[in-house]
Every structure is written in C-alpha cells, then in structure tokens.
N, C-alpha and C positions, 0 to 999 in steps of 0.2 A: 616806444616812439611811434606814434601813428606814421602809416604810410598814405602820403599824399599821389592823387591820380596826377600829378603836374606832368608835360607829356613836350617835347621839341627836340630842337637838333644842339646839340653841343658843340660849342668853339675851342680847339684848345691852344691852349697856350705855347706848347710844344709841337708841333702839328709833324715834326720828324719820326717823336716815338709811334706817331700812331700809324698801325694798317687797314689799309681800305680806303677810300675816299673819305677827306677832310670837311667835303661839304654836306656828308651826310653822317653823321655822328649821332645815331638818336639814342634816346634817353626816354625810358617807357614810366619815369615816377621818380619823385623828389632823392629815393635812395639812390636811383643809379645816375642822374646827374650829380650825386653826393660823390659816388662812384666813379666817375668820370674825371670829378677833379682831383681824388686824390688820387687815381693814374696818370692822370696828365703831370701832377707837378712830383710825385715821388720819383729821387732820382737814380733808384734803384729799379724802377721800372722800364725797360730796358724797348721794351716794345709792346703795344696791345690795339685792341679792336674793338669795335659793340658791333655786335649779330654780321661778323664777317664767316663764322664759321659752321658750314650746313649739315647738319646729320643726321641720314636720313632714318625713318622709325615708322613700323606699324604702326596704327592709329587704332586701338580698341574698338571701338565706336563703328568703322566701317571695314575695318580689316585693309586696307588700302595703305600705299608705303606714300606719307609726308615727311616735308623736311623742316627739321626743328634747326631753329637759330638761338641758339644759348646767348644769352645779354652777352657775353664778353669772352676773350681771348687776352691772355697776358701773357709775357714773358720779361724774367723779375731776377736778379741778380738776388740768393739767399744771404745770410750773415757769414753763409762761408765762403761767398763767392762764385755760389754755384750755380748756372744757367738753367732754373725750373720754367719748365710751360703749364699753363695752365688753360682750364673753361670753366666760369665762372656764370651760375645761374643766382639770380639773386629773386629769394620769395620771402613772403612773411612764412616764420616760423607754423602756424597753424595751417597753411597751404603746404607742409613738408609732412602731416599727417593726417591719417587717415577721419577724415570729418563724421562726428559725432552727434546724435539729436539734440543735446545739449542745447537752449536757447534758438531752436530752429528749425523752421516750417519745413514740412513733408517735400516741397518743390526745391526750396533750399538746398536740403541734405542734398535730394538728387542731382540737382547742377553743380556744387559742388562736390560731388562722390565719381559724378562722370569726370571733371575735372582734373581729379584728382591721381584715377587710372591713367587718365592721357598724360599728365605728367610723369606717373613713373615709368610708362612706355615710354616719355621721351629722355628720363635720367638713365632707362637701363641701356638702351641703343647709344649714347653719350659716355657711360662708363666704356662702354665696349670700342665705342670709336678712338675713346683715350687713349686706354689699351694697347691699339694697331699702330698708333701713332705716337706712343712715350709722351703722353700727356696727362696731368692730371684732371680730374674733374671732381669739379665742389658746390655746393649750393651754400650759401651766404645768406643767413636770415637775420634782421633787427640784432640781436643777440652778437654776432658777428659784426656788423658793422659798426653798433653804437655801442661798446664796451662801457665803456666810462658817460 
C-alpha cells in the first residue's frame, strides 16, 4: 500500500482516551491518521497519545543529545485483560533496513543511509527508555498495519 505524505491535526472522537492536548493531535501520513482512528475508536484502547513522549538520543551526524518523539504512546487492555504500554513508531518497511544501491543514485543512498543511522540511534535510546519505564517499544510497518 503506498504511503501517502497527507500531513494535519486529528479530531477524535473519544477525546477522554486520549493524552496530551486534544487540539493538537498531529498525524505526519495517511498511515498514521489510519492510526489514529483506529485508537480512537478501539475500545480496548484504554489511553494513548501522538508524539506526547520525548526520548532523548545522540544524534550520529553531530554527536549532540536530540529529542526524538515516537508517533505514538498507547495503553490497551490485552485478550487477557492485561494493562500493556506501549511506543509505537510507524515507518515503511524499507525505511526499517538498511538502504541498498539497488535502483538509486549515489546522493540517494547517502541521504537515505544517513537517515537511516539516525533512526536506529533513535530506536536504540527508545528501546532502552522502554526498558526504565515497563514499556514496550515497536515499529509498525505497511505489513503491520494493512494485513489483509
């Protein structure tokens, strides 16, 4: 399923389960407004957020501590009743490894290869924030989202 750049703030429906300010809910592509509603109306969803949660991470590129905002924060009643948290980053599949010359220019690879570091500096600082906090942490790709 292509991903769409579609890019605003999201209204929800439930505006109780959600944390963080109601009136800024943003949504960075057609996945995670897909994302968003089916937070909002699943009612096993118990509570969640978009980019309410900061973790801080060296940045490869300059060595300097940035703070990375994972799309999402949830917390979700399981099938057994069990209160999980989670952090949820949602990418395409091909943005989850490592970029290849395959079909692409010299300047290409490199913006995406720099890219690509910076992202796993911001999943390993993210797993480890998890970690401190009894949280899981997940990246969510096409695959994930669109099953069926």
């Amino acid at each position: 399923m292509a991903r769409t750049y579609r890019q605003g703030l999201y209204t929800p429906r439930h505006p109780e389960k959600y944390k963080g300010n109601i009136n800024n809910i943003v949504y960075r592509s057609s996945w995670e407004y897909s994302f968003c509603q089916f937070l909002d109306n699943n009612p096993n969803i118990v509570e969640w957020g978009s980019e309410v949660v900061a973790i801080p991470y060296v940045k490869p590129t300059d060595r300097k501590v940035h703070r990375y905002f994972p799309d999402f924060y949830i917390k979700y009643k399981n099938k057994h009743g069990h209160v999980i948290q989670e952090i949820i980053e949602i990418k395409p599949e091909e943005q989850t490894r490592t970029p290849t010359m395959r079909g692409r220019k010299r300047e290409q690879l490199l913006v995406e290869s720099i890219q690509y570091v910076i992202n796993i500096a911001k999943w390993k600082a993210a797993n480890q924030w998890c970690k401190q906090h009894g949280v899981n942490f997940r990246i969510l790709t096409e695959k994930q989202l669109f099953k069926n």
